[in-house]
VEXDREN-858556 format. One record per residue: residue in three letters; x, y, z of N, C-alpha, C, CB in turn. Coordinates in steps of 0.05 Angstrom, whole numbers, plus 5000, padded with zeros to 4 digits. Glycine has a CB too. Layout:
<rs>
AlaXYZXYZXYZXYZ;...
</rs>
This chain:
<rs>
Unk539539868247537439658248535339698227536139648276;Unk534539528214532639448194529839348204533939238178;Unk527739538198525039328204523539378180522839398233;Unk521539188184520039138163516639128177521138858148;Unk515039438163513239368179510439348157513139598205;Unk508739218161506639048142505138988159507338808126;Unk502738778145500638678152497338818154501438598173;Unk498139018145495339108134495339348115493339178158;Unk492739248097493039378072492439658068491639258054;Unk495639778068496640068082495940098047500740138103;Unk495940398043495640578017493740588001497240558001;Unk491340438010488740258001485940468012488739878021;Unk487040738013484740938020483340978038483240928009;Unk485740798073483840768095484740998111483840488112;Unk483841268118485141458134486441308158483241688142;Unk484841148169485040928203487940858195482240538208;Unk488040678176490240498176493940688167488940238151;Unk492740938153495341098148495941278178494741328119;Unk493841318193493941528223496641188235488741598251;Unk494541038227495940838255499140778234493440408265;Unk499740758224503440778208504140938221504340868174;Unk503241128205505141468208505341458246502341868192;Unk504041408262505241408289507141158301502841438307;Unk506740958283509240798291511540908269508640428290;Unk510940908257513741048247515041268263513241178220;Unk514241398277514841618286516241568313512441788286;Unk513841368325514941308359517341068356511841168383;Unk518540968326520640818323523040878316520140678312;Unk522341078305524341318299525241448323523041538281;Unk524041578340523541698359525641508389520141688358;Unk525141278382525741068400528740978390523440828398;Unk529640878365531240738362532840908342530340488357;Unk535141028353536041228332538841098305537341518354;Unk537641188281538941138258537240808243542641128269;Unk534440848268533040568256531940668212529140498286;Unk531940398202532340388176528640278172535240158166;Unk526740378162524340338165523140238142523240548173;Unk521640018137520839978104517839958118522439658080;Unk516440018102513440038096512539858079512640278087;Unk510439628082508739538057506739658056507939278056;Unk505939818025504139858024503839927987503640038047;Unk501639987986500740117957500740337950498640077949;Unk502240517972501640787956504440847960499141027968;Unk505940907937509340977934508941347944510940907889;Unk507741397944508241717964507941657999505041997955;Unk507941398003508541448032511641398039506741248051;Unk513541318022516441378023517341638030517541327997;Unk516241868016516842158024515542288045516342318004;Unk512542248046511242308068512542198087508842258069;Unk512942018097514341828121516741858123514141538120;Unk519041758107520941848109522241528104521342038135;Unk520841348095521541078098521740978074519840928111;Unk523340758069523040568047520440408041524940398051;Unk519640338017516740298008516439907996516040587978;Unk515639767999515239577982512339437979517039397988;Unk512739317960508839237954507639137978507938957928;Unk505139187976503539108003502838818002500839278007;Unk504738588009504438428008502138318020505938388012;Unk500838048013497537958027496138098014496738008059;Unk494738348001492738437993492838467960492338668008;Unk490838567960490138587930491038407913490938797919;Unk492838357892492538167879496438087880490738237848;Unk497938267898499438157897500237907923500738357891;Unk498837837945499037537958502537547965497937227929;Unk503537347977506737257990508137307977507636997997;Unk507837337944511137227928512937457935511237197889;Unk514437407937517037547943517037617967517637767927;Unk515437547990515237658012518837518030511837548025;Unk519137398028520337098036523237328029519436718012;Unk524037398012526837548002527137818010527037577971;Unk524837958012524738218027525438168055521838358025;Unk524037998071523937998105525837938102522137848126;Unk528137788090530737668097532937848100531437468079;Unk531538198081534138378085533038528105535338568059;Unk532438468126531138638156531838458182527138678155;Unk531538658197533138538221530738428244535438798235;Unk528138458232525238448250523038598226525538688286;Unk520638368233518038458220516238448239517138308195;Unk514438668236513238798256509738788251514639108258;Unk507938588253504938648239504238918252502238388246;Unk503339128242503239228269499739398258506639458280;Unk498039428287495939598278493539478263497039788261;Unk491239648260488839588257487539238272488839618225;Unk485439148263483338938267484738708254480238998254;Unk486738688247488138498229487038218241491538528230;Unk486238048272487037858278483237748277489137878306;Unk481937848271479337808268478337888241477937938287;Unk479938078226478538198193479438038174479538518181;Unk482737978175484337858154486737758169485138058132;Unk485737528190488037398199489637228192487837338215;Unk488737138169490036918141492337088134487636858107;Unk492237428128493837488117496637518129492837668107;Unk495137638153498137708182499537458189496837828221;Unk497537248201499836968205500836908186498936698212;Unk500136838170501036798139503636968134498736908116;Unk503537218139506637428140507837338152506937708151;Unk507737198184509237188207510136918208507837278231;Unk508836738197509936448187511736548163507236198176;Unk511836618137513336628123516036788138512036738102;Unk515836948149518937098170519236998183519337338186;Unk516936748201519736638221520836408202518836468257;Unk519636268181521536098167524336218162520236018142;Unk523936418148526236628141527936608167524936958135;Unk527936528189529336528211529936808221531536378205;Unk527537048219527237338225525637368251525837478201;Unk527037538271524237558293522637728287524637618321;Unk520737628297517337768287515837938313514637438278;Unk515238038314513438248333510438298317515238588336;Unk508738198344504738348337505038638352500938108360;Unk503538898348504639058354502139258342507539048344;Unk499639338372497539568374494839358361498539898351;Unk495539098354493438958326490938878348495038588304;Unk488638938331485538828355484738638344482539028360;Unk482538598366481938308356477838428360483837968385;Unk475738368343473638478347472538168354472538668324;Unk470938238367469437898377467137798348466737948417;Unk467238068331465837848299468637808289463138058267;Unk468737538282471237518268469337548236473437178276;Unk470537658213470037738186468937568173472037798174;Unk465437708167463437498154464837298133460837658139;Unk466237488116467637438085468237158092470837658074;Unk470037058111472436878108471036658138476337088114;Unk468836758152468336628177465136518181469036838200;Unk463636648155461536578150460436398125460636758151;Unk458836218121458836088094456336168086459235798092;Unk457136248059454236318041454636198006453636738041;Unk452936337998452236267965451835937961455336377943;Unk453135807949452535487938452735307957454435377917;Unk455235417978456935257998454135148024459935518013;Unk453435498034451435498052448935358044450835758058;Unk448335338019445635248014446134878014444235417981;Unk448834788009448534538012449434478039449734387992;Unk450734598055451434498083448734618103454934628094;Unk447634698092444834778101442434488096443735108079;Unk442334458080441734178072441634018092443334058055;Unk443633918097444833768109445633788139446433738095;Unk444234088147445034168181447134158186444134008202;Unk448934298169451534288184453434648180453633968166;Unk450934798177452235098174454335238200449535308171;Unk452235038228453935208240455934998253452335398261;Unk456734728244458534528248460834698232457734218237;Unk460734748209462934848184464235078202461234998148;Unk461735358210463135508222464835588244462435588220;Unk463235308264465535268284468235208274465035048302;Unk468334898255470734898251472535068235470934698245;Unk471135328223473035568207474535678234470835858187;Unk472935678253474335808276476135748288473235838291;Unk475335448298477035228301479435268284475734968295;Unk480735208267481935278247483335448248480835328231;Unk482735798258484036018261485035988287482536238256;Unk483335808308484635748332487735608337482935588343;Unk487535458316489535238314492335368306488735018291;Unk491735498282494135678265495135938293492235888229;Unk493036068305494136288330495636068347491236478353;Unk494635848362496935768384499335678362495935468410;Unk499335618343502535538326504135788325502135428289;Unk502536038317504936228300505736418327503336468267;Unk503236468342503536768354506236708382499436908370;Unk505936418390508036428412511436328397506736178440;Unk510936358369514336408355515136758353514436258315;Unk513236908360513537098360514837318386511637108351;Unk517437508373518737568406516637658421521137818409;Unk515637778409513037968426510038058416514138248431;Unk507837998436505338138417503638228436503637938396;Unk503438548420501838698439499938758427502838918451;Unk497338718432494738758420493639058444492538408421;Unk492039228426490739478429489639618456488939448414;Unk487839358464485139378486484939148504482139378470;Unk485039098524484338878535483138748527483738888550;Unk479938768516478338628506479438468491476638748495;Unk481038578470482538438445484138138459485338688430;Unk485738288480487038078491485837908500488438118506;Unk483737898511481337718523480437548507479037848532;Unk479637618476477837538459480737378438475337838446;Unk483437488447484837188429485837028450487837248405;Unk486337118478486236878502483736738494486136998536;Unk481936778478480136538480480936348459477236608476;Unk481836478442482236318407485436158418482936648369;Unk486036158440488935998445491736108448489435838422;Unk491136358455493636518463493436798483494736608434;Unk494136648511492636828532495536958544490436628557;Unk498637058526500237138533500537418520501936978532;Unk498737478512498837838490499137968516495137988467;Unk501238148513501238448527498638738526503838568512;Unk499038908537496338998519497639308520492438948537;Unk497639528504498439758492496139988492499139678464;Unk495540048471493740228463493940188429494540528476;Unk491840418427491740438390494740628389488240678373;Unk496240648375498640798374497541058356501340628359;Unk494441018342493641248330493341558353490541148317;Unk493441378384492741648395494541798402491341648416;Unk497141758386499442018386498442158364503041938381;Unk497442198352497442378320496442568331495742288291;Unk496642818328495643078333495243288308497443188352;Unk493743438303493543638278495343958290489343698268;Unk494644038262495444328259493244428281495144468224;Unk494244728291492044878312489945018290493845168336;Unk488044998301485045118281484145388289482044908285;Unk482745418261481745758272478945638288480646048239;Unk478645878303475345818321473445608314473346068318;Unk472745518330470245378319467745518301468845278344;Unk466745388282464245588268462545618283462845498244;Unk461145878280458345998298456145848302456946228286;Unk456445688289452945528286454345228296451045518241;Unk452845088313454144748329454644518300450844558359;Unk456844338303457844278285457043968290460544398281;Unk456643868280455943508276458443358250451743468258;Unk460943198259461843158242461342798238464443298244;Unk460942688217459342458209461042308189456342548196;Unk461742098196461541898181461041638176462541898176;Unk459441608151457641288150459741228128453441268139;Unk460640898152462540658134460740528109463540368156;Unk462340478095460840298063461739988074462840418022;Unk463739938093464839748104462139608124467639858118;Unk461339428119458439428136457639588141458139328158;Unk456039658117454739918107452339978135453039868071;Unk451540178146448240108160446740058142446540328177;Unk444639868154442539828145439939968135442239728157;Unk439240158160437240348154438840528152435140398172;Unk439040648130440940868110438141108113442040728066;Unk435741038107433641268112433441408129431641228111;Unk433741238158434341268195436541548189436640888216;Unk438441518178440841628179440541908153443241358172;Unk437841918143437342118128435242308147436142018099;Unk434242248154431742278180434642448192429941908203;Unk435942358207437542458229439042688211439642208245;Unk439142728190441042928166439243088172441642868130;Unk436943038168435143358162434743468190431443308145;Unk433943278208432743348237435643538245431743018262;Unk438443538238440543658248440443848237442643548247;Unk439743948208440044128191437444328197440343988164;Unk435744228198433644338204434044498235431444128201;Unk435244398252435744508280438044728289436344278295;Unk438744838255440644988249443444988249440145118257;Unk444244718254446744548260448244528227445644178275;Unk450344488238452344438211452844158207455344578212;Unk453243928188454243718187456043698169452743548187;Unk458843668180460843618165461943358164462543788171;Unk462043248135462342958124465042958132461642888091;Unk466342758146469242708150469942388137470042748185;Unk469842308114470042098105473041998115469442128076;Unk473041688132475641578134476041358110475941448162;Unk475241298094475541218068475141448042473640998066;Unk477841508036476641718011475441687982478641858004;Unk474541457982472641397963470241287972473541237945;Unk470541137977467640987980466341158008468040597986;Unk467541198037465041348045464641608042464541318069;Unk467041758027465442048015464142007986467942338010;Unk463641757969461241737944458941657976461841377909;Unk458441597989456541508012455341818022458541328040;Unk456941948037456542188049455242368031458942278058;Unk455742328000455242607992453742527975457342797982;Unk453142217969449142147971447942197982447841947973;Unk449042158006446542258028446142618035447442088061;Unk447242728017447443018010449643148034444043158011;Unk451743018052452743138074455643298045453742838107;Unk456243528056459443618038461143488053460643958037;Unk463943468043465243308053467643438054465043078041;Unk469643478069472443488070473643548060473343378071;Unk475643658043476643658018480243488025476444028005;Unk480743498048483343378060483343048057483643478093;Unk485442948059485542548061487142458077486542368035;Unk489042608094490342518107488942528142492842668100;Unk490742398153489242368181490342648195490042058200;Unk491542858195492443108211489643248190496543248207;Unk488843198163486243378163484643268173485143458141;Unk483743028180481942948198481943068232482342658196;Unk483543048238484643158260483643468269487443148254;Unk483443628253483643918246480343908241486044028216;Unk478743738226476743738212474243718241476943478186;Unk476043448267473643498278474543608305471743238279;Unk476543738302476744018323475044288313480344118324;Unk474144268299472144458286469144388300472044408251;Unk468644088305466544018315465343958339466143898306;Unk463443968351461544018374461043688382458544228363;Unk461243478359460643248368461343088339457543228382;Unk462542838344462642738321461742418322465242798312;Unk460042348304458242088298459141898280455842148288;Unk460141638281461841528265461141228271464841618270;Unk462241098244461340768245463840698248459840598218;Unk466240858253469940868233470640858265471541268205;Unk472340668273473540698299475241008304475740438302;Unk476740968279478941158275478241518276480041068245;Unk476141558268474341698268474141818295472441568260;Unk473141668314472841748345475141718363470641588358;Unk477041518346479741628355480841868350481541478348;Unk480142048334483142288322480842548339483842358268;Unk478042448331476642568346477142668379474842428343;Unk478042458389478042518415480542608424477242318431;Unk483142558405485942648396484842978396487242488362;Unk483143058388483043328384481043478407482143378354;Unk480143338421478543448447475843398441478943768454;Unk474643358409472043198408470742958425472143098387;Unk468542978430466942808437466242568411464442968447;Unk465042348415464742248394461642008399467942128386;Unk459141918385458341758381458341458376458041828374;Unk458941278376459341028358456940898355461240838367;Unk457040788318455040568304457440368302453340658269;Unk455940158325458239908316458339788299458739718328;Unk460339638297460439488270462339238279461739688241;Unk461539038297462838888326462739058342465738768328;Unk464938988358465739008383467739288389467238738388;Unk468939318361472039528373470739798374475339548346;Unk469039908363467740118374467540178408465240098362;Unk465640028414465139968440466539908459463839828442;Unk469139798451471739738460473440038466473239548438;Unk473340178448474440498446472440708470473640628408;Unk469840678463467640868481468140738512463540818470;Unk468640528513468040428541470640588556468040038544;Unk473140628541475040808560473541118568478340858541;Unk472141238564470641348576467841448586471341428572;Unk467741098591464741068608462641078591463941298629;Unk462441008561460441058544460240838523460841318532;Unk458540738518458040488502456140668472455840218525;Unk455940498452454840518430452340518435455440358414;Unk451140868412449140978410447340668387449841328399;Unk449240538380446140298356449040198349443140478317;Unk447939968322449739818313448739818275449639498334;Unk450939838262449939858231447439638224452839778210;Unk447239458245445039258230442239338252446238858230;Unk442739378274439939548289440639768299438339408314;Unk440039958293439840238310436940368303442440478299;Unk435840488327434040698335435140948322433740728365;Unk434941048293436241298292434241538299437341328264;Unk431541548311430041698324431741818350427541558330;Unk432541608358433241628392436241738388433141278414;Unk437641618361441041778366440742078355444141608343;Unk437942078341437442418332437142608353434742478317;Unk435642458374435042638396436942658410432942588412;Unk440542398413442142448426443542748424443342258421;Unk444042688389446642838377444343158374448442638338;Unk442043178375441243418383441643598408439243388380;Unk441643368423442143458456444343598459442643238478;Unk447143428453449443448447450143718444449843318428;Unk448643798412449444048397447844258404449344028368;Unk445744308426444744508435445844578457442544498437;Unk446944868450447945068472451244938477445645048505;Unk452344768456454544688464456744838466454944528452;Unk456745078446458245328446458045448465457845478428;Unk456345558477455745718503457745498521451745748513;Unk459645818540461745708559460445648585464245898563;Unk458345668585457045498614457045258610454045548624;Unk455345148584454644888571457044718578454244908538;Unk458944838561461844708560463144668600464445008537;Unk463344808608463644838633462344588647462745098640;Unk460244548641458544418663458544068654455144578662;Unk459744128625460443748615462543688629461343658578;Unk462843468636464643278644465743178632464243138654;Unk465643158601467543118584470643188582466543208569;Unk470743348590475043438588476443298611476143858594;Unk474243238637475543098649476042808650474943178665;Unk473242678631473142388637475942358611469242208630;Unk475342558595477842478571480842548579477342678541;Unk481942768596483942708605485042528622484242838609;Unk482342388636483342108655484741918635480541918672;Unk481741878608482941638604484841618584481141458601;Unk485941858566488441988549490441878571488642388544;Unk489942048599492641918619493641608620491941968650;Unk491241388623490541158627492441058598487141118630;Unk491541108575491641018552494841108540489141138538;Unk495641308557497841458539500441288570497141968536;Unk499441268586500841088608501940778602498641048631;Unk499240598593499740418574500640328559499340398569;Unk499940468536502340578518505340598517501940788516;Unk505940758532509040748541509240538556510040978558;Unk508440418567509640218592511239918562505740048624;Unk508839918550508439698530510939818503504339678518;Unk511240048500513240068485514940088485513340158476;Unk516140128518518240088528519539758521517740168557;Unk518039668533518239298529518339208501515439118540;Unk516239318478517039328455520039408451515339468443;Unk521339548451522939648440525639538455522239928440;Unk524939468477527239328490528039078478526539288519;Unk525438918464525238678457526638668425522038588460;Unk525338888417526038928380529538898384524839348360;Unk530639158399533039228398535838908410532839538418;Unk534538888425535838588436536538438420534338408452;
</rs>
């Protein structure tokens, strides 16, 4: 069997979006034996790393559909599968899944969220556009109907599709509103990845941090304030950039060192080293908690908060308001005496996280069972 799996722009420097491949590749492999795997993406070393066949990342960057239409036709199923695709860049995924079912190919959605901001870029109007439909009172007429619009295209494509399992409930909730209230619901498939075993934790409490350039925060000074107040309290902060460019040039403005690894098993490894980790990066507080970390969230929507709420915890601020006084005094709390085995002992942390690992890793399987029953059929 032949699949073809795409729809988001894989090899493009997002640690999130290579953690979430590399585990469906693995649990499809794993599942369907002598399955034949192609990857879209931009980086031709995930053929060897993976073990899969490679082709351009169709939808992004400047290469768009062409040839999409001749590829899906030598596969036996295309699969969108993973990340925010249905709220960040859902032009690009339907757009895939209309071109394959023309192709007369079955299509599968598969782990994809949905954040309740659908993407300023493509859902908000600004520059020339805004200032004359502003004029004229009709800014937020236009943006209903952009929505409208994305509403229309979800009830057409998503019920030609054999199957679609979106991430979180929420997700499912929030595209049962946009016109399609038959999604299954899964998990992130990122929370199979596991790292190499680490040496000890370091002696001094560890803070591992990363600020997205992707709706950048706002008060960036807030977030220098909270650098020193950690450093100063004799704490370590280790930069774990999930973009390896843009938020480690970010991190290491703001003077944090950074990582020297890019793959998601060094991420993995990076914040099993740490005492607590603070992040704007979903993915981030996913591998985090993959490794027995605790984690923070600065939202950036909804899917943050969507992730914390499986264990009883909502977002410390949001990139456009946060109190970083008050998350200083959190992630101080946090990192005092966290090493000491009473400290540890007396958090409730290992247990609220093995409930909801159980919950999540339960889900998971139930939904991939059905996946896979559906692909192989």
């Amino acid at each position: 069997m032949k699949i073809l799996l795409g729809g988001i722009p894989l090899g493009c420097d997002n640690i999130g979006d290579e953690a979430i491949i590399a585990c469906v590749v693995k649990m499809l492999k794993e599942s369907i034996p002598g399955v034949e795997l192609t990857v879209a993406t931009a980086d031709p070393a995930t053929a060897a790393n993976l073990g899969v066949n490679v082709v351009p990342v169709f939808g992004f960057l400047d290469i768009g559909f062409h040839g999409f239409a001749d590829e899906v036709r030598r596969h036996d199923a295309y699969v969108w599968c993973g990340a925010t695709g249905l709220s960040d860049y859902p032009h690009v995924g339907l757009g895939l899944l209309e071109i394959a079912q023309k192709a007369g190919v079955p299509t599968f959605v598969w782990g994809v969220g949905m954040d309740d901001e659908l993407n300023p870029v493509f859902f908000k109007v600004a520059g020339k556009r805004r200032f004359l439909l502003r004029c004229f009172g009709l800014v937020g007429w236009y943006e209903r109907h952009l929505r409208a619009r994305l509403a229309r295209r979800i009830a057409r494509v998503l019920p030609r599709c054999r199957g679609v399992w979106l991430r979180d409930p929420q997700s499912a909730a929030m595209l049962a509103s946009m016109g399609f209230p038959n999604a299954g619901i899964a998990a992130d498939t990122a929370i199979l990845l596991t790292g190499r075993a680490v040496a000890p934790r370091p002696p001094q409490p560890t803070l591992g941090l990363c600020i997205s350039t992707q709706r950048q925060v706002v008060d960036l000074d807030g977030v220098r304030r909270m650098i020193a107040a950690v450093q100063a309290s004799g704490a370590r902060i280790l930069g774990i950039p999930m973009n390896i460019k843009t938020d480690r040039a970010l991190l290491e403005k703001l003077g944090v060192a950074c990582i020297p690894g890019t793959t998601p098993e060094a991420v993995v490894e990076a914040a099993a080293e740490c005492d607590v980790v603070l992040s704007s990066r979903l993915h981030l507080l996913i591998l985090a908690a993959n490794a027995g970390t605790p984690g923070l969230g600065i939202a950036r929507g909804s899917k943050l908060a969507n992730w914390l709420s499986n264990f009883n915890q909502t977002v410390v601020g949001s990139v456009y308001d946060c109190d970083w006084d008050k998350v200083t005094e959190k992630v101080l709390a946090m990192l005092k005496g966290w090493g000491e085995p009473s400290r540890r002992a007396a958090s409730d942390w290992p247990t609220v996280r093995a409930a909801a690992y159980e919950r999540l890793t339960n889900r998971l399987e139930k939904a991939r069972s059905e996946f896979i029953a559906r692909l192989t059929s």
